[in-house]
Steps between C-alpha positions, in 0.01 A plus 500: 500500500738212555350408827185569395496233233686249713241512787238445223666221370509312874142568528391349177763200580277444843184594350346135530550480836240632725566663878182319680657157395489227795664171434392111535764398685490186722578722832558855542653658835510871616888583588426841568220804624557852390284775578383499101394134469611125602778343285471161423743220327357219261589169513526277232617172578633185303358105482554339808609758723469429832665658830843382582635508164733747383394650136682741400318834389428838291311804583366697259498902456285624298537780263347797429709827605515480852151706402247250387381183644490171276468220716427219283812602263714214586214259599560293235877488511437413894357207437704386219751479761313339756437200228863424522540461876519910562301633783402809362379867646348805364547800714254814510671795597370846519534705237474872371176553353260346792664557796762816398829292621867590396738269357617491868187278620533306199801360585373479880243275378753310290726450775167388747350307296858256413609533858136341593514181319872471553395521854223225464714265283406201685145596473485518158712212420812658364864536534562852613816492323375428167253784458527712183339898452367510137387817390345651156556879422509699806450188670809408426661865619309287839693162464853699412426703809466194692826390401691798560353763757553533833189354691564626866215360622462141380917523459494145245228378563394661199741447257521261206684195438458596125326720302303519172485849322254518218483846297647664837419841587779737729272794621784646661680613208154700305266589827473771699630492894111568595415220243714295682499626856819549598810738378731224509489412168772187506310382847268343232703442256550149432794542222678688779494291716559166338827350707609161552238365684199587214351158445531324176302666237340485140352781311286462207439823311370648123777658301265717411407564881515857571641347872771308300762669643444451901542134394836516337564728781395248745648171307853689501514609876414178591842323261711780683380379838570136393144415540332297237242661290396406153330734234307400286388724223194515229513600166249749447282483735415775733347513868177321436499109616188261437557352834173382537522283151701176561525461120636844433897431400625761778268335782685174448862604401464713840377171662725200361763738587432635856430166551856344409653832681347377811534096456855573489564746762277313774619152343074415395505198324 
């Protein structure tokens, strides 16, 4: 019954975010073909951006249980970014309910889709080692996995020089193997595997978030390693983020602060 409720509760929490959602970007580029459909990342870039300069940058993971697809979800915090001298990207990855993926291609895509635009930095006018994975929900299950699996194809290419972890899910530790297609559980893990070479992070989750503890979880692996992480935590809330609402309180405490996170780890004036 637990479960039950939970998984009720992330659906209403998405449920003003449609799957057929394309986005207004300024460019859009495919990074990868699968047999199910092609996979595109959206652009969004900032006031006087023009090639040869090195912005830094944030990619966006949108959440919706590795099961739904909610595009536009972080749209709005996208270009937020952008407005400060961000170059921003919104990834769409495949997902369960359209084209029957495990968490497995998820994090494929995740991996892909970063290793592509760290591969055409100069292209897009950023400096590939200032790019940052932000992720809402099981999105952000994405950006931790970025962080801290093994990507034996792209090697680290595809991993973060920081991440942002809003709400974070960890499938690994309530899914089924078949759920997540493989028996290796702590293969996609990313709390097992956090060492010292997990990027900088900061979480942002509910403490009334039935995922709250994965974060603490998270937040403390990372002090053991000697990493830096910071948690921050909010009273009474739960799951469910306005993220498309710049005047809701959460969408701009979640802002002003990823924003100073970042300033001050990539030195941003």
């Amino acid at each position: 019954m637990k479960n039950i409720l939970f998984t009720l509760a992330l659906l209403l929490s998405f449920s003003l975010f449609g799957q057929n959602i394309t986005l207004n970007s300024s460019d859009s580029f495919v990074y990868k073909e699968t047999t199910e459909r092609t996979l595109k990342v959206f652009m969004f870039k900032p006031q006087g951006w023009k090639l040869g300069m090195n912005h830094p940058s944030i990619i966006f993971y949108f959440g919706g249980g590795l099961t739904n697809r909610y595009l536009n979800q972080l749209e709005v915090l996208a270009k937020k970014f952008s407005s400060k001298g961000y170059v921003s990207f919104v990834v769409d990855y495949r997902v369960k309910s359209t084209e029957s993926v495990t968490a497995i291609e998820c994090i494929t895509d995740a991996q892909d889709s970063f290793s592509f635009i760290r591969k055409n930095a100069s292209a897009f006018a950023i400096d590939e080692n200032k790019i940052t994975a932000f992720g809402y929900s099981s999105g952000g299950y994405l950006s931790a996995a970025l962080g801290t699996l093994i990507d034996k194809k792209n090697n680290s290419l595809s991993k973060p020089n920081s991440i942002i972890l809003l709400a974070m899910g960890e499938p690994s530790q309530y899914k089924s193997s078949k759920w997540l297609g493989t028996n290796d559980i702590n293969s996609v893990s990313t709390i097992y595997n956090i060492d010292k070479n997990t990027p900088s992070s900061l979480l942002f989750i509910g403490e009334e978030d039935p995922l709250l503890k994965y974060s603490i979880e998270f937040n403390r692996k990372m002090i053991e390693n000697k990493n830096f992480s910071e948690l921050i935590l909010f009273k009474d809330n739960g799951h469910r983020y306005q993220m498309r609402n710049k005047t809701d309180k959460y969408f701009n405490l979640i802002f002003d602060t990823s924003l100073e996170f970042l300033n001050n780890q990539f030195f941003v004036e």
